[in-house]
N, C-alpha and C positions, 0 to 999 in steps of 0.2 A: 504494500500500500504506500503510495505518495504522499507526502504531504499534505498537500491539497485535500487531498481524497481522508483522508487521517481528520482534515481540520471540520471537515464538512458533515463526518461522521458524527464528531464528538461534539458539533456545535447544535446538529441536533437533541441529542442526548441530552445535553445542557437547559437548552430552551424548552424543551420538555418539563425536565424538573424544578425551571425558573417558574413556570406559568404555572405547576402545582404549589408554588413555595407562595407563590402573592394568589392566588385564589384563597389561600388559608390564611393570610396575612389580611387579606383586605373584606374579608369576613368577620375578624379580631377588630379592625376599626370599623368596620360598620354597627357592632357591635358596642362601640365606645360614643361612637357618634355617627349618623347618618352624613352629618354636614361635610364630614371629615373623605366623602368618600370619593370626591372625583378629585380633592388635592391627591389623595395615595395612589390613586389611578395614574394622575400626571406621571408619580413615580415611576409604577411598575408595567407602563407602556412601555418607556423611552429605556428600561435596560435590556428589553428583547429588542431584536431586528438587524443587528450587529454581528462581526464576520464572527463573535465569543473566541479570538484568537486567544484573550487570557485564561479566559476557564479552560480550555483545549490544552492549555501548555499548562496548568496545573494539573490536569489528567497524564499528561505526555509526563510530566514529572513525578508522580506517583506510579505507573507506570516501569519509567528505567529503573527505578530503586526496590523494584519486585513487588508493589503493592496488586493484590487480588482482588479487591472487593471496589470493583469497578459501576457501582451502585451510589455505595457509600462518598465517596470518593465526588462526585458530583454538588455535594451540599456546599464544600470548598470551593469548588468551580462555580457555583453559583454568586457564592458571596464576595470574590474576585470582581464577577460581572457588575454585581450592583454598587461596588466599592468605585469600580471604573467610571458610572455613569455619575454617579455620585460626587464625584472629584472634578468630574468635568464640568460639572452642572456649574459649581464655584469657578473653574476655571474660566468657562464661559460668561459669566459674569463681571470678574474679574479684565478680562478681555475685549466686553461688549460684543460676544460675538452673534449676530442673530441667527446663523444656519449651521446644524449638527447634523450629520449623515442626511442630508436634503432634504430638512425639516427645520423648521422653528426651535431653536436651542429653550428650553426647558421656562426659564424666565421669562423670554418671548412669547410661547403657548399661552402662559399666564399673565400677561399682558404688557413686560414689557416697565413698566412703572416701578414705583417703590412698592405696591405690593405684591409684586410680581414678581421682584427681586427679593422682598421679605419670605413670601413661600418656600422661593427656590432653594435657598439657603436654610429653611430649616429642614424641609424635603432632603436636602442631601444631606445635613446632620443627623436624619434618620436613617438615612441608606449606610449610611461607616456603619450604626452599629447592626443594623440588620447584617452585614457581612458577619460583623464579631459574630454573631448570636448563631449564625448559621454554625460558622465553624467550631463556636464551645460546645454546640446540641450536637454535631457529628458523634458518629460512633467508634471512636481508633483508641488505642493506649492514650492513657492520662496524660504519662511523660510526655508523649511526641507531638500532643494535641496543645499543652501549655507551650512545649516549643517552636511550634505553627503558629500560636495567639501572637506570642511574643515576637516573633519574626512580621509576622502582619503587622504589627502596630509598630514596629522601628521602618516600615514601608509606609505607610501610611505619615510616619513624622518626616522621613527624608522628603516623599513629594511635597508637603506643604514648606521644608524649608528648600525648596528648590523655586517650589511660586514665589515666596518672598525673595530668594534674589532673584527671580526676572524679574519681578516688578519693583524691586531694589534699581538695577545696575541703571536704568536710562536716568534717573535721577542724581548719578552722582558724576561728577565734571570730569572724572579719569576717563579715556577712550576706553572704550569695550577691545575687550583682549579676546584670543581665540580660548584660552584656559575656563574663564566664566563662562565663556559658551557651553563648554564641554563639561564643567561643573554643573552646570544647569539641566544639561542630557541625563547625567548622571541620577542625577536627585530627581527628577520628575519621568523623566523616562525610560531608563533601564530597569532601577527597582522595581517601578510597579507593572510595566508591560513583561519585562523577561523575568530580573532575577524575581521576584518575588511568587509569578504563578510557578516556574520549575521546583522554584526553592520549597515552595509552602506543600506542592504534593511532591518532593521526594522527602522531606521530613515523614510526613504521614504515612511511606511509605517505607520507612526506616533506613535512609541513605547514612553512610559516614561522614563525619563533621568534614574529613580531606574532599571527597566526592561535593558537598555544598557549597565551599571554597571554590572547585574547577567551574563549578556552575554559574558560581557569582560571577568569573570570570568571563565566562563564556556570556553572559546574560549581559555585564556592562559592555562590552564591545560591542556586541549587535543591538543594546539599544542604544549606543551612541549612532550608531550606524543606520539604526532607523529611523533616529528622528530627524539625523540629516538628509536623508531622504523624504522624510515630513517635509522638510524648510522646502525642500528644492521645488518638490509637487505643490508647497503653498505658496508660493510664485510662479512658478511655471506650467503647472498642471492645469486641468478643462475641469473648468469648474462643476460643470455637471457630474462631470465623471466624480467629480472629491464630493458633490454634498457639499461645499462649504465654499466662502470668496475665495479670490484668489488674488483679492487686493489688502485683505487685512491683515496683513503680517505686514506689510509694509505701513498701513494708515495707523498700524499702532506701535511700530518700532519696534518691532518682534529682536529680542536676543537672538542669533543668527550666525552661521559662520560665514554666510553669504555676505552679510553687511559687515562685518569684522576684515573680513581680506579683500572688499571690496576700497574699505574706505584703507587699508593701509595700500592699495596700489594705487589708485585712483589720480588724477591730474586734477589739479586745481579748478576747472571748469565739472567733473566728473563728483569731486566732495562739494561743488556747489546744487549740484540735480540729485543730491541725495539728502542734503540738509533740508532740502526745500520742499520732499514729499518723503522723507523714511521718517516715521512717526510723529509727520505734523497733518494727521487726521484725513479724511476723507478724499482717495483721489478716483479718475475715473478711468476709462481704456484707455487714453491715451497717454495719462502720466503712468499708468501699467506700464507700457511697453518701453515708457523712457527709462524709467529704472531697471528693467528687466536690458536691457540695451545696455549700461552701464554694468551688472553683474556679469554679462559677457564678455566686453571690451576689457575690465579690468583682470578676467581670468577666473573673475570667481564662482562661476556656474562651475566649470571643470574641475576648479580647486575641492567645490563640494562633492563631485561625485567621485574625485578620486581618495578624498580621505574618509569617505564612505565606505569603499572597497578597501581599502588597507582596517579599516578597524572590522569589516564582515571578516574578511580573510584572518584577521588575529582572531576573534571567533571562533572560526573552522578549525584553527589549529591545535585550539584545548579540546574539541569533541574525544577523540580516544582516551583521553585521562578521564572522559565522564563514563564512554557505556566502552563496552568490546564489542558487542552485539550488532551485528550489522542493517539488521531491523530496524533499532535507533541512532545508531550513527545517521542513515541517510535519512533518517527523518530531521535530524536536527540540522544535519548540512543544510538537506530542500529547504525547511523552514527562511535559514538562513538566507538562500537566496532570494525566497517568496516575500519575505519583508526588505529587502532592498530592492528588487525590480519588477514591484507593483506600479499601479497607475492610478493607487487611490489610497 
């Protein structure tokens, strides 16, 4: 089986046990209050419909470490997803962003206003702990299951201090360096996209402390490597094909390695068409394509896709110190490739 074919299996499986997890949930608040029940709705729409790449790779990681109880196993994979949707919801806020998987991002549905933003934000302080609660009610050893909790919750503290320094750095007078970029990958999206679903089901599935280590490794590479692939598709990607603009990363000064090596090659006429629309708010197609014009001329399209493929390829090269297994090796290879040379 492929990857692909692996990710499609398991994301059914997943979505399956999400939509019985919030039928029971949202029976419990109707229960509480009637009023309460199309806000929880808002919730438990917006974390189905998703490619479930993280619950899949908490499977895939309980999984290599010989976990059997391919059932069980799922309650973690769920509370990953809702964790993801959850996070975003703030992030999206945070961001102003109005389109999620090509739809009205969560705040937007709900209108968009201050109580719309007040929902949202309590809505996704509900979804962290519905994740916890999934994973403390699972059924695994005591031991491995408190060292799942505790590894989720140092996941969950790294991405939030990863949003505060992106939304730290443009405020402070020093130039943005490629280091805080890659500091930034780290904290908001390697943790919680790779290491943290492999990490959290090989725990549960009784991996060795050294085996968790090759994996962390393998997880911060490839998500540094994904989300510069993120950057590149959120400038240069079809908008339709992402769900989402392809002018906001720019209208809000998105931390970037695009704009980091952009503005250190750049000519004096080149850091002027970049001062003038990288994160001073709202621009249209045509100051698109002048900035996209400048990330090419200065070398920095290339520069991103080629330290993308150097951090995949460092990746690839810890997979035999995770499985021997040829089954999982080339599933983690595919993976790899499959989140650098997507289209969305």
């Amino acid at each position: 089986m492929d990857f692909t074919s692996y990710l499609k299996e398991a994301a059914g499986e997943i979505n399956s046990y999400l939509i019985s997890f919030f039928n029971n949930w949202l029976a419990e608040v109707t229960d509480i209050s009637p009023t309460l029940l199309p806000l929880a709705k808002t919730l438990s729409d917006n974390c189905g419909g998703g490619k479930m790449l993280r619950g899949s790779l908490v499977k895939l990681g309980y999984e290599l470490a010989g976990g059997k109880n391919l059932t069980e196993i799922l309650k973690p994979a769920v509370a990953v997803e809702i964790f993801q949707t959850a996070i975003l919801a703030h992030d999206d806020i945070i961001d102003q962003s109005p389109l999620r998987r090509g739809k009205p991002t969560i705040y937007k549905q709900l209108g968009g206003d201050h109580y719309g933003i007040s929902q949202t934000i309590a809505l996704a302080d509900i979804g962290f702990f519905l994740s916890v609660k999934l994973i403390a009610e699972s059924n695994f050893d005591k031991d491995k299951k408190n060292k799942a909790l505790s590894h989720f919750a140092q996941t969950v503290i790294n991405t939030g201090l990863g949003e505060v320094l992106d939304v730290e750095l443009p405020h402070i007078k020093e130039d943005r360096v490629d280091k805080d970029v890659i500091t930034i990958h780290k904290l908001k999206t390697s943790y919680y996209t790779i290491i943290d679903p492999l990490t959290l089901g090989a725990i549960l599935g009784g991996a060795q402390e050294e085996t968790l280590k090759v994996i962390a490794k393998f997880g911060e590479n490839l998500g540094i490597a994904f989300q510069i692939t993120d950057d590149i598709l959120g400038v240069f990607g079809d908008e339709k094909t992402l769900g989402k603009s392809v002018t906001s990363d720019i209208e809000e000064g998105k931390n970037t390695l695009l704009i980091t090596y952009a503005l250190q090659q750049a000519t004096g006429a080149q850091k002027q068409v970049l001062d003038r629309y990288y994160g001073q708010g709202k621009i249209g197609e045509k100051e698109l394509e002048i900035v996209r014009a400048v990330f090419k001329e200065t070398g920095s399209l290339d520069n991103s896709r080629q330290e993308a493929l150097k951090y995949v390829t460092q990746a690839k090269a810890v997979i035999p110190k995770i499985t021997q297994e040829s089954k999982y090796s080339q599933l983690l290879s595919q993976m790899a490739d499959f989140l650098v040379e997507r289209d969305r």
